[in-house]
C-alpha positions as CSV (number, residue, x, y, z in Angstrom):
1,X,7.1,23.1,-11.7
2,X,9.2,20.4,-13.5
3,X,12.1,21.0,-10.6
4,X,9.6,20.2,-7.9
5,X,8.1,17.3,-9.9
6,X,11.7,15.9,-10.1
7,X,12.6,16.9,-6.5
8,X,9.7,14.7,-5.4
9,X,10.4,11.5,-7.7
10,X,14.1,11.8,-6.3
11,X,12.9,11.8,-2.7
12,X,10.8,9.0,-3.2
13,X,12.9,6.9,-4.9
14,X,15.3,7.8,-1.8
15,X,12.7,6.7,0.4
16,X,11.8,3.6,-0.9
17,X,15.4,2.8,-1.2
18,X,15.9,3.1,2.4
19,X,13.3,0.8,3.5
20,X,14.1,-1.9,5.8
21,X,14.7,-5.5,5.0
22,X,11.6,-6.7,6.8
23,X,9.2,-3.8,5.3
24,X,10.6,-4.7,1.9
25,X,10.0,-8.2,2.1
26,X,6.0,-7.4,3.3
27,X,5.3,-5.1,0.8
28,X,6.4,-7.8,-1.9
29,X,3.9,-10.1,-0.5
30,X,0.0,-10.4,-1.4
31,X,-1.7,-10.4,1.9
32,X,-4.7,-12.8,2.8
33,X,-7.9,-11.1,4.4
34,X,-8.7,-13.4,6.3
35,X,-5.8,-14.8,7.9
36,X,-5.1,-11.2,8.6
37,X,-8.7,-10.8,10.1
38,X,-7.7,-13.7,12.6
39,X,-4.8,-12.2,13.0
40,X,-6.4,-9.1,14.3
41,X,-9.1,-10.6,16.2
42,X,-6.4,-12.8,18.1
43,X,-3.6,-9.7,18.7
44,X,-5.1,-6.3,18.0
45,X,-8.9,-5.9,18.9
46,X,-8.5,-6.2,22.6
47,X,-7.3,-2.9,22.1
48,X,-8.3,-1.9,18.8
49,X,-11.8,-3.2,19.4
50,X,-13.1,-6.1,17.3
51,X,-14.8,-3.9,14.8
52,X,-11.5,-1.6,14.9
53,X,-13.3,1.0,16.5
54,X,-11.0,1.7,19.2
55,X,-11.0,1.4,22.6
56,X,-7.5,1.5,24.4
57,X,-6.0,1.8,21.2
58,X,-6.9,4.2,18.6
59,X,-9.6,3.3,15.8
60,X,-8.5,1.7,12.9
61,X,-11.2,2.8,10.7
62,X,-9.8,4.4,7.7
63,X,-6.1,3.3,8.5
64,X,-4.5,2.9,5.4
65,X,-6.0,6.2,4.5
66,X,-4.2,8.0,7.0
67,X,-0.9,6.0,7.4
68,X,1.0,4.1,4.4
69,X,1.5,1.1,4.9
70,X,5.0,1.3,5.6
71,X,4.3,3.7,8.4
72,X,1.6,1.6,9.5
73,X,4.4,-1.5,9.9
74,X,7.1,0.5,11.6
75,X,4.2,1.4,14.2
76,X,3.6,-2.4,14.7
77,X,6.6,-3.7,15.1
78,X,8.4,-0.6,17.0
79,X,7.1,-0.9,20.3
80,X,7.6,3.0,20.5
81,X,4.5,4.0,21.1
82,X,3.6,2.9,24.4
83,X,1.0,1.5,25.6
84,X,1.0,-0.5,22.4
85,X,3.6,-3.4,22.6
86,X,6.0,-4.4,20.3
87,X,4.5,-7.0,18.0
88,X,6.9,-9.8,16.1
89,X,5.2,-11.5,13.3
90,X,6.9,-13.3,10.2
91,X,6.1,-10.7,7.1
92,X,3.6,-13.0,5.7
93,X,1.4,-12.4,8.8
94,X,2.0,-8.7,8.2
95,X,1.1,-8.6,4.6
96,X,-2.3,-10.7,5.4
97,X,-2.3,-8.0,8.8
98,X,-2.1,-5.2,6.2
99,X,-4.6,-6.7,3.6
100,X,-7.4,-7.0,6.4
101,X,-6.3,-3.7,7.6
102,X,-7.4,-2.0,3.8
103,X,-11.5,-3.5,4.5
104,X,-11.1,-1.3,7.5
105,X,-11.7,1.9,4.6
């Protein structure tokens, strides 16, 4: 058991060392709820839906539950899956994107 426990805290660290200038620099940040909640309102819920129920998009509902948050940013900003675009915001918008994101629970 103490092999796996140490296997897993290696990978981790591994994986946090890995993470991308711009993710690093969000996740340092205290987000503000409701500049992120404009944020959303302004980019996301025409196809999110304003209560982040989904519509052309998926629901958001529980978001930060299902995704980290690094996962969650790498979907934002990667354009890769279409037909959400690729979304460029400064990581202070993301942090308060991500804080508004956690009410969603």
């Amino acid at each position: 058991m103490a092999v796996i426990t140490a296997l897993v805290l290696v990978g981790w660290l591994y994986a946090g060392a890995r993470l991308d200038p711009y993710s690093k620099a969000t996740l340092a940040l205290t987000g503000d709820i409701q500049h992120g909640g404009q944020i959303f309102r302004i980019n996301c819920a025409g196809c999110h839906g304003i209560a982040a129920q989904g519509l052309v998009g998926p629901s958001l509902q529980g978001i930060s539950v299902r995704r980290s948050d690094r996962a969650v940013i790498h979907q934002i900003v990667s354009g890769e899956t279409p037909p959400m675009p690729r979304f460029e915001i400064e990581p202070e918008g993301m942090a308060d994107l991500l804080s508004y994101l956690h009410t969603l629970d």
